[in-house]
Backbone as ProteinMPNN parsed JSONL, in Angstrom:
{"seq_chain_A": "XXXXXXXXXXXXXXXXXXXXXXXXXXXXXXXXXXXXXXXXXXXXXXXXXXXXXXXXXXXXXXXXXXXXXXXXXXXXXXXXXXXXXXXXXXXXXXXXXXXXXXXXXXXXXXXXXXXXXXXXXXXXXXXXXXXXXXXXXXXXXXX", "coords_chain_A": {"N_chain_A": [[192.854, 52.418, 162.067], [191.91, 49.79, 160.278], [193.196, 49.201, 157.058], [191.791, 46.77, 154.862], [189.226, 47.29, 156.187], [188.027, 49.723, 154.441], [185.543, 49.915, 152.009], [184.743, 49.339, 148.183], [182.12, 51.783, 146.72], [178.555, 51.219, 147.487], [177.556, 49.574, 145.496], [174.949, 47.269, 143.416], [176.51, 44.59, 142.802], [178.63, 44.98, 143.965], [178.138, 44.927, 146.775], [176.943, 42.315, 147.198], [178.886, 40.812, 146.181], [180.885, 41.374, 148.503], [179.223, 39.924, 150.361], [178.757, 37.051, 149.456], [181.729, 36.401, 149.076], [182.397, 36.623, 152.071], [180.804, 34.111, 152.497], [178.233, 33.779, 153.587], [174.885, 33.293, 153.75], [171.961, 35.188, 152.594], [169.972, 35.519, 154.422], [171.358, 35.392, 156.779], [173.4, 37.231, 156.615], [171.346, 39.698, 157.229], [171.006, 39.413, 159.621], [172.984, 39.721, 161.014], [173.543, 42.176, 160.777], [170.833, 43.6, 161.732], [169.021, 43.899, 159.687], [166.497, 43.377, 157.285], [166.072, 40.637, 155.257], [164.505, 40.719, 152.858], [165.805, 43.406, 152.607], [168.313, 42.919, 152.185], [168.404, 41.78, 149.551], [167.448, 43.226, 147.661], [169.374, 45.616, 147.638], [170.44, 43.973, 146.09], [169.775, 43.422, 143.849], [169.968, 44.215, 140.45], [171.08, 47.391, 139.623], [170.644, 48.774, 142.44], [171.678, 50.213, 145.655], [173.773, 49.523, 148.158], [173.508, 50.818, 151.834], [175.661, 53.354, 153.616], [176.261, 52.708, 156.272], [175.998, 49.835, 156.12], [177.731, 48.985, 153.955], [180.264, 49.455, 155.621], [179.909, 47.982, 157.824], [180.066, 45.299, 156.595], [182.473, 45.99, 155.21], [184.113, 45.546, 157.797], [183.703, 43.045, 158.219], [184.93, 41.397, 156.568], [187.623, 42.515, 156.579], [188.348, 41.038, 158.829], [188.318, 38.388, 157.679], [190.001, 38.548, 155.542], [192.508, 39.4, 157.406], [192.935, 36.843, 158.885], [193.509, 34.865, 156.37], [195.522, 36.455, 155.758], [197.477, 36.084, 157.826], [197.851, 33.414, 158.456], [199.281, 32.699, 155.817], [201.278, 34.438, 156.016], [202.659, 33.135, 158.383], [203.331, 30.266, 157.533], [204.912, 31.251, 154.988], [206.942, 32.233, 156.475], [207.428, 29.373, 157.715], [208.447, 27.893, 155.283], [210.278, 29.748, 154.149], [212.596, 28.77, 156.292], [212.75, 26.628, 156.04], [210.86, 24.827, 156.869], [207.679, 22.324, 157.356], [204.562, 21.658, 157.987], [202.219, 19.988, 158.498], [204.75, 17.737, 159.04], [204.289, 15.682, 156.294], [203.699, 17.68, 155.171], [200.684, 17.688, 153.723], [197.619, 18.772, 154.801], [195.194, 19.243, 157.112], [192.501, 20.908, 157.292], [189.684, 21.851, 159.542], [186.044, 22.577, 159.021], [183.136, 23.909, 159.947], [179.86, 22.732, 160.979], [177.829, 24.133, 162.548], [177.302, 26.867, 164.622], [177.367, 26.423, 167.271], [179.165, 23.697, 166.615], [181.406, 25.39, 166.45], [182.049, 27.025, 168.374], [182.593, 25.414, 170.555], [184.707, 24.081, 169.863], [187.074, 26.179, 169.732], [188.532, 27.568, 168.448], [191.845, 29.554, 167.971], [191.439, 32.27, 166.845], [190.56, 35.42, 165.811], [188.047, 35.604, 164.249], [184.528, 35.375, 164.745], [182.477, 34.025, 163.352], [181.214, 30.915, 162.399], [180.995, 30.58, 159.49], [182.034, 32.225, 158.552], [184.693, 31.546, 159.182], [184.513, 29.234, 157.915], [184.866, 30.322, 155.065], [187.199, 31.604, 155.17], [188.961, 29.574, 155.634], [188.491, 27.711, 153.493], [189.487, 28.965, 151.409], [191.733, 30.008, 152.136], [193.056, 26.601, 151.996], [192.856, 26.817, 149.118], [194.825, 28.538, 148.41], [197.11, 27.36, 149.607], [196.979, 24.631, 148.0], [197.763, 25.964, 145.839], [200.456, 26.419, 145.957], [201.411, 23.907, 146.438], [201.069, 21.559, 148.337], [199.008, 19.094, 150.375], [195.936, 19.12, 150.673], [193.517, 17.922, 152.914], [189.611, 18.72, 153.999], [187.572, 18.385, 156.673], [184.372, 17.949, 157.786], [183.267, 18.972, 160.901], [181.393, 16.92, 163.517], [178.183, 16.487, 163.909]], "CA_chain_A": [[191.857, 51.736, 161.258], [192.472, 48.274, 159.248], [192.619, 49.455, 155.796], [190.9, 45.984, 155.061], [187.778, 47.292, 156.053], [187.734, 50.222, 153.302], [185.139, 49.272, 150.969], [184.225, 50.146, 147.156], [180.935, 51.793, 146.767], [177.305, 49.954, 147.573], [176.702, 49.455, 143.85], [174.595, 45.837, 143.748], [177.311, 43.359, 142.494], [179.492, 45.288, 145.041], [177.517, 44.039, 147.936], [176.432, 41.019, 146.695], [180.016, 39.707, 146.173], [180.739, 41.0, 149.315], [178.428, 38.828, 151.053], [179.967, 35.834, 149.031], [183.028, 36.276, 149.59], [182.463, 36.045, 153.594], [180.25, 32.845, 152.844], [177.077, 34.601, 154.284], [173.547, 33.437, 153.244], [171.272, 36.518, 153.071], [169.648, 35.442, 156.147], [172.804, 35.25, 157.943], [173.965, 38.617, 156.648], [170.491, 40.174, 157.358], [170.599, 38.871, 160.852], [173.915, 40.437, 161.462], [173.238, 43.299, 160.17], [170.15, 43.815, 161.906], [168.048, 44.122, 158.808], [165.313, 42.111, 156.6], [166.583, 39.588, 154.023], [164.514, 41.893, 152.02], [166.197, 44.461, 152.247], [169.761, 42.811, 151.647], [168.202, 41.794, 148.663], [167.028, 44.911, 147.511], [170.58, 46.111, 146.848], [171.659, 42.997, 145.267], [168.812, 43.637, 142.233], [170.189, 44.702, 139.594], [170.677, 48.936, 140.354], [170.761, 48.853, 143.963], [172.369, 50.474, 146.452], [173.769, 49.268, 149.804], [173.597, 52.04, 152.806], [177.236, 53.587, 153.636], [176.4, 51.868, 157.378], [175.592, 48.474, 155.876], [178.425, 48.844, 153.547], [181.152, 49.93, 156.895], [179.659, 46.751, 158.704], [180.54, 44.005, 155.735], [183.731, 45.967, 155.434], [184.323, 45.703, 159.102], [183.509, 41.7, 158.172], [185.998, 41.084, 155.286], [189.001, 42.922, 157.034], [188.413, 39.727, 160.22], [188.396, 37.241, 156.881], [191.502, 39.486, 155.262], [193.653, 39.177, 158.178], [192.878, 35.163, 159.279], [193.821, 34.534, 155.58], [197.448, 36.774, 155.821], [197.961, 35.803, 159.082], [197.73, 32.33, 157.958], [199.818, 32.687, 154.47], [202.475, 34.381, 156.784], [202.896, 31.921, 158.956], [203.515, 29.548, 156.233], [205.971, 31.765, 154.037], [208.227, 31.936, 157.281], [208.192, 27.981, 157.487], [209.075, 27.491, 154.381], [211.919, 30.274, 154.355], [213.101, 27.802, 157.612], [213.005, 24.461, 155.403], [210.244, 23.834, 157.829], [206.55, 22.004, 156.964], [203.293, 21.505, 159.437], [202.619, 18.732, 159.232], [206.045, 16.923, 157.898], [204.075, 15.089, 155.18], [203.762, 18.181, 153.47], [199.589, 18.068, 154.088], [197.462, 19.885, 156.194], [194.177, 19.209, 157.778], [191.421, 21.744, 158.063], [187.788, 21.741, 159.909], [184.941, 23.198, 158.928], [182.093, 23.151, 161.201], [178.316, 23.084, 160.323], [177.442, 25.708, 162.984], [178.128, 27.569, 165.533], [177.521, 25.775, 168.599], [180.417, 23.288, 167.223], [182.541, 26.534, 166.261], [182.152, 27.566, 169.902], [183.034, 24.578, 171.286], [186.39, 23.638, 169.474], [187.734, 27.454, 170.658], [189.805, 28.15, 167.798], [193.055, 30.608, 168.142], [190.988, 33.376, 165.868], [189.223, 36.895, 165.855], [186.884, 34.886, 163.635], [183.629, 35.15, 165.128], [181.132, 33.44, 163.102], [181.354, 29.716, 162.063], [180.495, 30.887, 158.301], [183.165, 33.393, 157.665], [185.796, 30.891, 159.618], [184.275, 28.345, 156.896], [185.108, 30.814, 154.079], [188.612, 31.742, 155.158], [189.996, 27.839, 155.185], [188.522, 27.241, 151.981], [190.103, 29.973, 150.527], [193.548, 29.279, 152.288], [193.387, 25.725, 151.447], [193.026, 26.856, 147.486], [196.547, 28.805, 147.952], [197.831, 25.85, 149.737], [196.836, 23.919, 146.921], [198.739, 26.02, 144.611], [201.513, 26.013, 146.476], [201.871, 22.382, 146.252], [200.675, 21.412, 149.302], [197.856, 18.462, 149.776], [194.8, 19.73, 151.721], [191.917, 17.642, 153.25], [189.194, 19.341, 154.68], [186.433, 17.6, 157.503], [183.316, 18.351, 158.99], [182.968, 18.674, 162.492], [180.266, 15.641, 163.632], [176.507, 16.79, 163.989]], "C_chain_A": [[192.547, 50.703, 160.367], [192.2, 48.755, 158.05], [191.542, 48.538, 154.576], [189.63, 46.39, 155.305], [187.313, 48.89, 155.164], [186.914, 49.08, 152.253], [184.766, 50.382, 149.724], [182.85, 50.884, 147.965], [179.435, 50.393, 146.955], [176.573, 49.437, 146.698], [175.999, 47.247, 144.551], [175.462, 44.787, 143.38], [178.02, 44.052, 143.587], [178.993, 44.369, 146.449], [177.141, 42.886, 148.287], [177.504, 40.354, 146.577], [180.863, 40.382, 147.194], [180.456, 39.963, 150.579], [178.917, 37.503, 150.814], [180.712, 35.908, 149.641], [183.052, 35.976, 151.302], [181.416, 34.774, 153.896], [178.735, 32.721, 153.795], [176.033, 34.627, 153.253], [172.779, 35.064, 152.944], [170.803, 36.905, 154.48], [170.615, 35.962, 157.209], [173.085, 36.971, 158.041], [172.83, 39.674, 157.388], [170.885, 40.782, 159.002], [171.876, 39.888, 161.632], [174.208, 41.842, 161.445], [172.116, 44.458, 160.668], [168.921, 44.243, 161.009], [167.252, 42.97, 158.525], [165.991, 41.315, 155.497], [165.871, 40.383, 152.925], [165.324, 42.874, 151.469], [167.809, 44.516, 151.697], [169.125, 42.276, 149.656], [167.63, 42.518, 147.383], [168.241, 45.441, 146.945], [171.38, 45.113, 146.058], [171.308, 42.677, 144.231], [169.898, 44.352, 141.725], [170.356, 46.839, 139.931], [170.789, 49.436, 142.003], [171.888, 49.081, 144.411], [172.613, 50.321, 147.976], [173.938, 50.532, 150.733], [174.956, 51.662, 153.074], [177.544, 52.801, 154.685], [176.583, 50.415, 157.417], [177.266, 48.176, 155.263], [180.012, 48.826, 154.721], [181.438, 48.675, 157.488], [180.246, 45.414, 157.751], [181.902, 44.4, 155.575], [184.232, 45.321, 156.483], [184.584, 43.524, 159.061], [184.655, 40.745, 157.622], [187.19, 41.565, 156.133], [189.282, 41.371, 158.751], [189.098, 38.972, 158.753], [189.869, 37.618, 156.513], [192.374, 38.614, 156.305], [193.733, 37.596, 158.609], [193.706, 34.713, 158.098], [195.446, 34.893, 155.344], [197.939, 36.39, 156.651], [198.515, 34.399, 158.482], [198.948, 32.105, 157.183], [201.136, 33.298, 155.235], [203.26, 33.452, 157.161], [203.704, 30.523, 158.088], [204.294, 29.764, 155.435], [207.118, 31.381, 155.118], [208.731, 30.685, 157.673], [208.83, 27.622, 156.392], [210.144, 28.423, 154.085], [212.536, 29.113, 155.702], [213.371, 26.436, 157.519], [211.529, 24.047, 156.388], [208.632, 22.912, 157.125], [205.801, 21.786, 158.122], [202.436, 21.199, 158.405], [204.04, 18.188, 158.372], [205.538, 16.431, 156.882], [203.497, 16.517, 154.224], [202.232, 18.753, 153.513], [199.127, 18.947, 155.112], [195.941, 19.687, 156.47], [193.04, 20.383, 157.837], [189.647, 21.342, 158.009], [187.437, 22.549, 159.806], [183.56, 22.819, 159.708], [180.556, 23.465, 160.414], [177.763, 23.915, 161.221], [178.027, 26.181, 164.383], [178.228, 27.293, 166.723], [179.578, 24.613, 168.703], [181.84, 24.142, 166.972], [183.03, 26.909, 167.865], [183.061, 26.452, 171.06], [184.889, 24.171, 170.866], [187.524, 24.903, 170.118], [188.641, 27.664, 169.936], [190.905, 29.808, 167.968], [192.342, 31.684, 167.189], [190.393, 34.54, 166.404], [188.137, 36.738, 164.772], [185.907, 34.935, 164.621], [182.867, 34.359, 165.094], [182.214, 32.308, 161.864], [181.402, 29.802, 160.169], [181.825, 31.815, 157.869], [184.613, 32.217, 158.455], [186.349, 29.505, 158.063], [185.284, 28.649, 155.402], [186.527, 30.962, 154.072], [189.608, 30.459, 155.217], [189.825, 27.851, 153.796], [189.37, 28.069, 151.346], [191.795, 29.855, 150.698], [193.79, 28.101, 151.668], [193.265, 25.966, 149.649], [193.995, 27.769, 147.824], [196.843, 28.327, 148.084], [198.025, 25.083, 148.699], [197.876, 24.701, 145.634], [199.865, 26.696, 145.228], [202.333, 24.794, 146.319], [201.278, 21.451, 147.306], [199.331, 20.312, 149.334], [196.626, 18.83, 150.818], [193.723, 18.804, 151.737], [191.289, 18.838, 154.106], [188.009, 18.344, 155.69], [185.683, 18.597, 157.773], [183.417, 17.956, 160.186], [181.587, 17.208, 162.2], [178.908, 16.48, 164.056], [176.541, 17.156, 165.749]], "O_chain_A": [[193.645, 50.875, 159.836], [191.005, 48.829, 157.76], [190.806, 49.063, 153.74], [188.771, 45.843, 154.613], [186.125, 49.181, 155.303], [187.286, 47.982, 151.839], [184.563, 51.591, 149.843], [182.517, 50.765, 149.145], [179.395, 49.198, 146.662], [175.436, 48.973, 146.782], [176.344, 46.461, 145.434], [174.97, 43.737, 143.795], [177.896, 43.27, 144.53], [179.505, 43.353, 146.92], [177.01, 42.455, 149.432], [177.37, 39.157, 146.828], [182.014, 40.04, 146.921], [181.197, 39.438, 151.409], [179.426, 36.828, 151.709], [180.654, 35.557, 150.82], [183.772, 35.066, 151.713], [181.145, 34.391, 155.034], [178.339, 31.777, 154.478], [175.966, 35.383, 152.284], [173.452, 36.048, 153.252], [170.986, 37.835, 155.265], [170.524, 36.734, 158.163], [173.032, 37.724, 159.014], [173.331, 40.508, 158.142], [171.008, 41.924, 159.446], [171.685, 40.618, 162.604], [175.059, 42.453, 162.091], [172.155, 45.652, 160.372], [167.957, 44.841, 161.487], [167.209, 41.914, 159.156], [166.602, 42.117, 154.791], [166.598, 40.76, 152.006], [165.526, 43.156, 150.288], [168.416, 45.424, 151.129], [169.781, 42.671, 148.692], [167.511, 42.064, 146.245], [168.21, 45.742, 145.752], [172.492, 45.232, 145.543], [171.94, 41.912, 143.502], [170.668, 45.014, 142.422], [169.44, 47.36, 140.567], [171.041, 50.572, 142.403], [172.939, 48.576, 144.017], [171.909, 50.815, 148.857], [174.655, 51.388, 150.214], [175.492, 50.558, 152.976], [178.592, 52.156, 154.663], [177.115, 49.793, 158.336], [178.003, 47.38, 155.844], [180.845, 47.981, 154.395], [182.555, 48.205, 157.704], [180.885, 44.549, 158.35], [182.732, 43.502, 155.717], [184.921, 44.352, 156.162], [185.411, 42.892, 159.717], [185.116, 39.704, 158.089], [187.879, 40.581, 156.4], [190.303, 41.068, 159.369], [190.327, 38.96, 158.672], [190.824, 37.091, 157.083], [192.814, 37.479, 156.12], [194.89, 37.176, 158.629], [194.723, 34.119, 158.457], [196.338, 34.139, 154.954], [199.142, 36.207, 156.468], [199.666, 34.381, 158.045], [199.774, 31.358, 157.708], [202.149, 32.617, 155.073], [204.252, 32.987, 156.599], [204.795, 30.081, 158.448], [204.717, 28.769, 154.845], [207.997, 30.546, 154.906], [209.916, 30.506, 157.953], [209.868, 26.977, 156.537], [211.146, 27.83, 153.685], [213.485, 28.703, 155.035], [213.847, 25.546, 158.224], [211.265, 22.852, 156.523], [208.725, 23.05, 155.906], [206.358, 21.726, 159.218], [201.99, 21.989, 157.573], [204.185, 18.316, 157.156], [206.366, 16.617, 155.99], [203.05, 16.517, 153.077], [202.105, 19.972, 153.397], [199.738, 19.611, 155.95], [195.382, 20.305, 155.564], [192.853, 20.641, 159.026], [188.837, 20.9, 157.195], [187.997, 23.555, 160.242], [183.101, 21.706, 159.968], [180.308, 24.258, 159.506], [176.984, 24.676, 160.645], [179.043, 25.821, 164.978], [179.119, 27.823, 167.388], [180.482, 24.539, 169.535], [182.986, 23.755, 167.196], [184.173, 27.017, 168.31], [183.841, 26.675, 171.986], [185.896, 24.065, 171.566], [188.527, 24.656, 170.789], [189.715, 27.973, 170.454], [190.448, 30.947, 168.054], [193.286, 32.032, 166.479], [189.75, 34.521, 167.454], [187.416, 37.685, 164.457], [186.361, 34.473, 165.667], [182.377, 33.809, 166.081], [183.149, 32.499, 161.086], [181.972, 28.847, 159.642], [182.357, 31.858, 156.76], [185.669, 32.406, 157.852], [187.387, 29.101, 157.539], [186.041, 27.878, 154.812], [187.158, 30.529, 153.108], [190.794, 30.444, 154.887], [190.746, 27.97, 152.987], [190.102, 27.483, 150.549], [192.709, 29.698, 149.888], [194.635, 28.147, 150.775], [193.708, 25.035, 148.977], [194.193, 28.009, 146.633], [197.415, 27.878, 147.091], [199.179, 24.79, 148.385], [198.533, 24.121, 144.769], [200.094, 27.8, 144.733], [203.545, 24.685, 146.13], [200.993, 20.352, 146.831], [198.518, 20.499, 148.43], [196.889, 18.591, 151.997], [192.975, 18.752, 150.761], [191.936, 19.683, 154.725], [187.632, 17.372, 155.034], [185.998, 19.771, 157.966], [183.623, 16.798, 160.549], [181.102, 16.749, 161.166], [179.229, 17.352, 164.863], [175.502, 17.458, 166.337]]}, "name": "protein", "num_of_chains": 1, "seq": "XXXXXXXXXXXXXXXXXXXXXXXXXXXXXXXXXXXXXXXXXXXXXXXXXXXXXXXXXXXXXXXXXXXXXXXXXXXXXXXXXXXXXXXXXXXXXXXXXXXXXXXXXXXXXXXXXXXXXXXXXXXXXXXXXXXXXXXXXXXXXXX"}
């Protein structure tokens, strides 16, 4: 088991910044989830509690994001133990796509699934990059 997908309890800020954190509308999460947007919103009142199954499944979500992000930050420590950089100027490029058709199509090297949590894990790399030193653009894919 990925210890990554251990989660706290389903208290409502628990779940709710969850969901953030993997960059997941309600809808989205609902959808994946197989539930009602209701009902994700339901535990994200004030008091609410997410089910242990619901809670398992967003773990299960975060430990994909987790590892893209170390994987990543690896990668990256061992160039720079090596003197090395990607790209030589030091920068670094990343796309973000607006959905999932052009996620599908580009065929990125990941166990990223969904266009939305791929979204979340650049941004989040490119802000260590950034304080690293490092200069980061990011693009949209084209429509």
């Amino acid at each position: 088991m990925n210890d990554n997908t251990i989660t706290n309890d389903g208290s409502d800020m628990t779940a709710k910044t969850y969901r953030l954190s993997l960059g997941l509308p309600v809808d989205a999460l609902a959808t994946r989830l197989d539930m009602t947007a209701s009902q994700i919103l339901g535990w994200e009142r004030e008091g609410g509690t997410a089910p242990d199954d619901a809670m398992a499944r967003l773990g299960e979500q975060r430990a994909g994001l987790i590892d893209e992000i170390r994987s990543f930050m690896a990668d990256e420590q061992e160039m720079r133990r090596n003197g090395e950089s990607d790209p030589e100027t030091g920068g670094w490029d990343f796309t973000l796509y607006r959905d999932s058709a052009g996620f599908a199509a580009a065929d990125q090297p990941t166990h990223i699934t969904d266009w939305r949590i791929w979204n979340q894990a650049y941004l989040i790399i490119g802000l260590l990059m950034e304080a690293l030193g490092y200069d980061i653009t990011y693009r949209r894919t084209e429509d």
